[in-house]
C-alpha positions as CSV (number, residue, x, y, z in Angstrom):
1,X,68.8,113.6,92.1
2,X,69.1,110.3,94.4
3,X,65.7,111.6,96.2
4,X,63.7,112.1,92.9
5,X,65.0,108.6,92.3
6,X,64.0,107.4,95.5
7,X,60.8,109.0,95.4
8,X,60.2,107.3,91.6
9,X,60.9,103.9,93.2
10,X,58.7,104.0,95.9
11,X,56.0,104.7,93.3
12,X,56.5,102.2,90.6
13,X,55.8,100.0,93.9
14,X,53.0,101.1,94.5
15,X,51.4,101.3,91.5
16,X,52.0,98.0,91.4
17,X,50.6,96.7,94.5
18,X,47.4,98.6,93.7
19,X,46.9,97.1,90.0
20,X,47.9,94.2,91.1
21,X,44.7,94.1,94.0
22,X,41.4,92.1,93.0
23,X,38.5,94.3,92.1
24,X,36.4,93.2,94.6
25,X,33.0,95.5,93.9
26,X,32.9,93.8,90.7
27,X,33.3,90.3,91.5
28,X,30.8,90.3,93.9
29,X,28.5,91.5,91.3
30,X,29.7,89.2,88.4
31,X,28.9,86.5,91.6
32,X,25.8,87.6,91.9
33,X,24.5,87.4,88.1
34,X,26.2,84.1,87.8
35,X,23.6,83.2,91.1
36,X,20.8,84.6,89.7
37,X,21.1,83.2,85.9
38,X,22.1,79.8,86.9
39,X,18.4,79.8,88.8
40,X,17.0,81.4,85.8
41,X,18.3,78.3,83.5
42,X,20.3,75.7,84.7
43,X,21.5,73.3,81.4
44,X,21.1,69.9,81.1
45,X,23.9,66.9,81.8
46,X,24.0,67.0,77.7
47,X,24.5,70.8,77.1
48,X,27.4,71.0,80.3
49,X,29.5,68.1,78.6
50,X,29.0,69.8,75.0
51,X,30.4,73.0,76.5
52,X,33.1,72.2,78.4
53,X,33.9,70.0,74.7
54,X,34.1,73.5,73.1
55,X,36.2,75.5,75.9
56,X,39.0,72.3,75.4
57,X,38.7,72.9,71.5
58,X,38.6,76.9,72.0
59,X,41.7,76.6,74.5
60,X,44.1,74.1,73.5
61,X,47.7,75.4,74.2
62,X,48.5,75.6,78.4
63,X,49.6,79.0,79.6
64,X,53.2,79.9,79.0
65,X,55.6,79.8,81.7
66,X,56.2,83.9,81.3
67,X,52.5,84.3,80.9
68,X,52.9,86.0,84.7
69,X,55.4,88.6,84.5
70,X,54.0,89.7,80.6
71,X,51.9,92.2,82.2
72,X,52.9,96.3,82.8
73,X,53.1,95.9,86.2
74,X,55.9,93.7,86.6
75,X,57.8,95.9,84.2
76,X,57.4,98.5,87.2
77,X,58.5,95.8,90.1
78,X,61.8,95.1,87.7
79,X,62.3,99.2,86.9
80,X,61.5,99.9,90.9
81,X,63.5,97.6,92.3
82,X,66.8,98.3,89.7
83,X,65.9,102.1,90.8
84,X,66.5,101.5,94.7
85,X,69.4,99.5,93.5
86,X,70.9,102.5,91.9
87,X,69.9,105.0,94.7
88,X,72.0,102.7,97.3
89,X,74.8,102.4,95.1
90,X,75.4,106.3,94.9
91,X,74.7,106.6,98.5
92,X,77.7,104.5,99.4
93,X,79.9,106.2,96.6
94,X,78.9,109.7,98.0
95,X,79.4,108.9,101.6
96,X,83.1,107.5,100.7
97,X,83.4,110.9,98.4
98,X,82.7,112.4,101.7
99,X,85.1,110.7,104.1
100,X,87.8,111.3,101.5
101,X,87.3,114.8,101.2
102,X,87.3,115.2,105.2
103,X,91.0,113.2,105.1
104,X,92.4,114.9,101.9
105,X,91.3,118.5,104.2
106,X,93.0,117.4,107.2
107,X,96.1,116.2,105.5
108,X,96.3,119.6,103.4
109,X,95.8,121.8,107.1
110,X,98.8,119.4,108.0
111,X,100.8,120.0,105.5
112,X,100.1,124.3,105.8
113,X,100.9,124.0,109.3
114,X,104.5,122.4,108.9
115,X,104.8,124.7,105.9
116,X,104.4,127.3,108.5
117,X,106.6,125.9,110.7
118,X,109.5,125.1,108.6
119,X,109.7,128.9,106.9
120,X,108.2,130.8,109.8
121,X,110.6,133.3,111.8
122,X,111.9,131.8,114.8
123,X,113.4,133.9,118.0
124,X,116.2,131.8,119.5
125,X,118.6,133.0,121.8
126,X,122.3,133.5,122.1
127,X,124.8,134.1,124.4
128,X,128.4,135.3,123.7
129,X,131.2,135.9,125.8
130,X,132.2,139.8,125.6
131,X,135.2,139.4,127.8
132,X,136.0,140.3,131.6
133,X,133.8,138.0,132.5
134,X,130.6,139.5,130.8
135,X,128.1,137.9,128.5
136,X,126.0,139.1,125.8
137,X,122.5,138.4,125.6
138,X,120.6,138.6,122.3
139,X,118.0,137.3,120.2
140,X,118.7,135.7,116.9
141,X,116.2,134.8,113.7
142,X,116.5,131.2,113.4
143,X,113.7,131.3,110.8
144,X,113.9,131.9,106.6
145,X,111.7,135.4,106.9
146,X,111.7,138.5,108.1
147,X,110.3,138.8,112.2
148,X,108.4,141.4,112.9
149,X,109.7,142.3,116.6
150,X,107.3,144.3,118.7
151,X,108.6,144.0,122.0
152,X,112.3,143.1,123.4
153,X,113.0,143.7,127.1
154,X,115.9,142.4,129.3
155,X,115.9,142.6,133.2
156,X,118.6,141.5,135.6
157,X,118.5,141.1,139.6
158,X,121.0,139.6,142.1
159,X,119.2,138.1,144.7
160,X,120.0,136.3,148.4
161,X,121.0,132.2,147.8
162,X,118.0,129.9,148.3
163,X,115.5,133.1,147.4
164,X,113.4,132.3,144.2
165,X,111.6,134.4,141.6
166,X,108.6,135.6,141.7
167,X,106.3,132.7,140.2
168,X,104.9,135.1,137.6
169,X,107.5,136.7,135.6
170,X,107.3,140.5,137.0
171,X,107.0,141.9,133.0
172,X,103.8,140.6,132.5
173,X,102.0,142.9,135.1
174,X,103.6,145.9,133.6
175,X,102.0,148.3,131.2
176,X,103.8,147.8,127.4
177,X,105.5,150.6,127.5
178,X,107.2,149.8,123.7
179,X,103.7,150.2,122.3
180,X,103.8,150.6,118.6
181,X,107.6,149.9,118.7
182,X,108.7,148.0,115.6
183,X,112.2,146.5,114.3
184,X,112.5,143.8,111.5
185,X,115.1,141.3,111.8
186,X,115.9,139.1,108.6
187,X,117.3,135.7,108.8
188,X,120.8,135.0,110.8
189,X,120.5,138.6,111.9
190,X,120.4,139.7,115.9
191,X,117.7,141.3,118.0
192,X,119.0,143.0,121.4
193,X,116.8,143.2,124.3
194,X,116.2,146.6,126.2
195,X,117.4,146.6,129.3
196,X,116.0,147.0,131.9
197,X,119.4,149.9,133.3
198,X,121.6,151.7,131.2
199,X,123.0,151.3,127.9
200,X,121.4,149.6,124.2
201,X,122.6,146.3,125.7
202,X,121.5,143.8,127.8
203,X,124.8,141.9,128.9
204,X,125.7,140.6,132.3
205,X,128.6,141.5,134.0
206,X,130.7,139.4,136.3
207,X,133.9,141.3,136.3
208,X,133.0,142.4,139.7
209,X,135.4,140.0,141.9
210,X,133.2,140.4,145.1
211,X,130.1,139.6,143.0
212,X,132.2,136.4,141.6
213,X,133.2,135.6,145.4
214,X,129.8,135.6,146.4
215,X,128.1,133.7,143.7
216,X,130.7,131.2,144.0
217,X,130.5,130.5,147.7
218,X,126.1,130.3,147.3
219,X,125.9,134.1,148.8
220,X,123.6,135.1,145.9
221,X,122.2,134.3,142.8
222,X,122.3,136.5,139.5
223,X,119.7,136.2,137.3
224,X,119.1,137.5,133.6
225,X,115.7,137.2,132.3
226,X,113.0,139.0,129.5
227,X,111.1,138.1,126.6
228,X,110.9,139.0,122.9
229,X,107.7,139.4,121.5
230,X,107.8,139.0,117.4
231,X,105.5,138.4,114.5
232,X,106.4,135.5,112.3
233,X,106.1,136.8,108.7
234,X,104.0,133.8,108.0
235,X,101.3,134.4,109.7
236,X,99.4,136.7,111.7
237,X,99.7,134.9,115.3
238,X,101.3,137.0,117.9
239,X,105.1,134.6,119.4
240,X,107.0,135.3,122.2
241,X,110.3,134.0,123.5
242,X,110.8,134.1,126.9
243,X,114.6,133.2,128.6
244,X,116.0,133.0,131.6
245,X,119.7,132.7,133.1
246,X,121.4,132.0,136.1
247,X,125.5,133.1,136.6
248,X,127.4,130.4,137.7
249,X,131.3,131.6,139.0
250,X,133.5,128.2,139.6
251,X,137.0,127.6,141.3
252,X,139.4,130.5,139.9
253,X,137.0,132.6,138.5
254,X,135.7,130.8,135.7
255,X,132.0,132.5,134.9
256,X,129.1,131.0,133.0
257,X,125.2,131.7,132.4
258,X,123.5,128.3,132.8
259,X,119.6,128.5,131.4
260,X,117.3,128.2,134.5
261,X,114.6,129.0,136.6
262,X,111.0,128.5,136.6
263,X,109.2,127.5,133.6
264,X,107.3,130.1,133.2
265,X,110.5,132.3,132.4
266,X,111.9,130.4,129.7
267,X,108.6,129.4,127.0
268,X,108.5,129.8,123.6
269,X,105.7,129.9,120.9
């Protein structure tokens, strides 16, 4: 619509600049009758003041002031002009329509991502004291639906003071051995990891008093790790939550697991 206006515009213009051009051809030839006649028959002193008499009596009344703009071409100056008027008003209204469609988008993929967000299921995890010095390691849906768990592995390893882990959490090279395993877990409810030895599951236990002795004089180091690997009911984007633990043993005996280790061991998404 706004080009056929355009495109109207531009030719009311110029229709008017070519109307509004001299014919040339025929003034030249009107210039050169005049020549020829005035040679042919040229009045006297008496007849030129009785004519120019008659052209004052024939034409008495001065132009009018709107004498200029009374022909059709300045109708199509007025209409052209009002047109490209038009065209560049609705240019500026639809390129602010624009911008606030692009905004209004943005805010609305906002809002659907912290909709997402807020009633996606969430893997958190939790540790609870079993007694005899042990702890209990398991998942727990944080979230307001129903995860999807695919994958929920514990490992444990007791290794020399001052010795790290591997940079690269070991699981990750391993082939998924849980393929096509599947467990829902609704709200407030508890996932347990695999482990990685005997037994449904994964804990760590400190009721060893050697073990204790050792951790507590910087001997070795006890680590719990694994991941959990879930679907969030929300969407279909594949989450994983990845922990880590070290076993701390203070003064008489007193036994803890303190979240550590290297970053890459202890990620959510």
């Amino acid at each position: 619509m706004l080009k056929r206006l355009a495109i109207f515009a531009i030719s009311a213009l110029m229709a008017v600049s070519v109307s509004s051009q001299p014919n040339k051809t025929a003034n030249s030839n009107q210039q050169v009758a005049n020549t020829k006649h005035a040679r042919a028959a040229k009045p006297s002193p008496e007849k030129e003041s009785e004519t120019d008499h008659n052209k004052a009596k024939a034409d008495p009344d001065p132009p009018e002031w709107h004498a200029a703009i009374k022909g059709p071409e300045w109708w199509l100056v007025i209409v052209g002009f009002a047109t490209l008027i038009v065209v560049g008003w609705q240019t500026a209204i639809l390129g602010k329509s624009v911008s606030v469609a692009r905004e209004s988008a943005k805010t609305s993929g906002r809002q659907v991502e912290l909709y997402a967000n807020a009633e996606r299921a969430r893997i958190t995890m939790d540790i609870s004291d079993i007694g005899k010095r042990s702890f209990r390691i398991r998942g727990k849906n944080t979230g307001r639906v129903v995860a999807e768990i695919i994958l929920a592995r514990g490992y444990s390893v007791i290794l020399p003071y001052g010795e790290s882990l591997p940079a690269v959490p070991p699981y990750l090279s391993e082939p998924n051995a849980y393929e096509g395993f599947v467990e829902f877990t609704p709200p407030n409810e508890f996932i347990e990891p695999i482990p990685d030895g005997e037994g449904y599951v994964f804990r760590v236990d400190l009721s060893s008093d050697t073990l204790c002795v050792a951790i507590r004089d910087r001997e070795y180091v006890l680590w719990a790790y694994g991941r959990i690997c879930y679907r969030d009911g929300i969407s279909s984007l594949l989450r994983e939550t990845r922990f880590c633990y070290e076993a701390a043993v203070y003064g008489d005996m007193e036994t803890d697991l303190l979240m550590s280790g290297p970053e890459s061991y202890r990620k959510a998404t």
